[in-house]
C-alpha angles and dihedrals in degrees: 000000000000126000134213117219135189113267113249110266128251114272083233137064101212085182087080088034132092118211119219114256132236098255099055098053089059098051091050090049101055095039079057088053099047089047083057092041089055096042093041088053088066092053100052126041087228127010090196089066099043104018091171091088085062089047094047096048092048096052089041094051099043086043092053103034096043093036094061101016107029095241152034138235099278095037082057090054100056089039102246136124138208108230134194095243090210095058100003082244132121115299099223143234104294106041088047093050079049080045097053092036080060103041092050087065088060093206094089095053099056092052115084143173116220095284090059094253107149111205098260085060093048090048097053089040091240134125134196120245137187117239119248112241107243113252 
């Protein structure tokens, strides 16, 4: 005789928590890109000419900074922060270096499910949360 059993629920309550819009991702995204675009123009004498210095600092830092701090620096700026969906923590470094690999194509970030997860988040388990203003 078999059982059904109610599926295990999520580690977090998004109903106290805010998801990050659509607008500030961007924006994080391209002052992170910028900052790659600055640190990769002191690596290569011209980045028009090799622009795979710009994409390679881009997918390292992410990887790093979201993988052990859960976000980088433009993602700091616009107050926002980049969560493992199954414990709220950091996502580590693995699935955020599969996070950054996929975000570099573009295409999976622009398609997302009703949440606004794009595909690169729901591959790497993550989700993208607005900070709390501290009370």
């Amino acid at each position: 005789m078999a059982t059904t059993s109610d599926p295990e629920p999520p580690a977090i309550d998004f109903g106290g928590t805010e998801l990050a819009s659509f607008g500030r991702r961007l924006l994080g995204l391209l002052i992170d890109w910028l900052a790659a675009t600055l640190v990769a123009s002191f690596l290569v004498d011209s980045l028009a000419r090799n622009p795979w210095p710009q994409l390679a600092v881009f997918v390292l830092a992410h990887a790093f900074f979201v993988g052990l701090f859960g976000q980088t620096v433009g993602m700091a700026l616009v107050r926002i922060r980049c969560v493992s969906i199954a414990d709220g923590g950091a996502v580590g470094i693995p699935r955020a270096l599969l996070r950054a690999l996929l975000l570099a194509l573009l295409i999976p970030a622009m398609i997302s499910d009703g949440d606004g997860r794009g595909v690169h988040d729901r591959v790497a388990g993550s989700v993208m949360l607005q900070n709390r203003p501290k009370t």
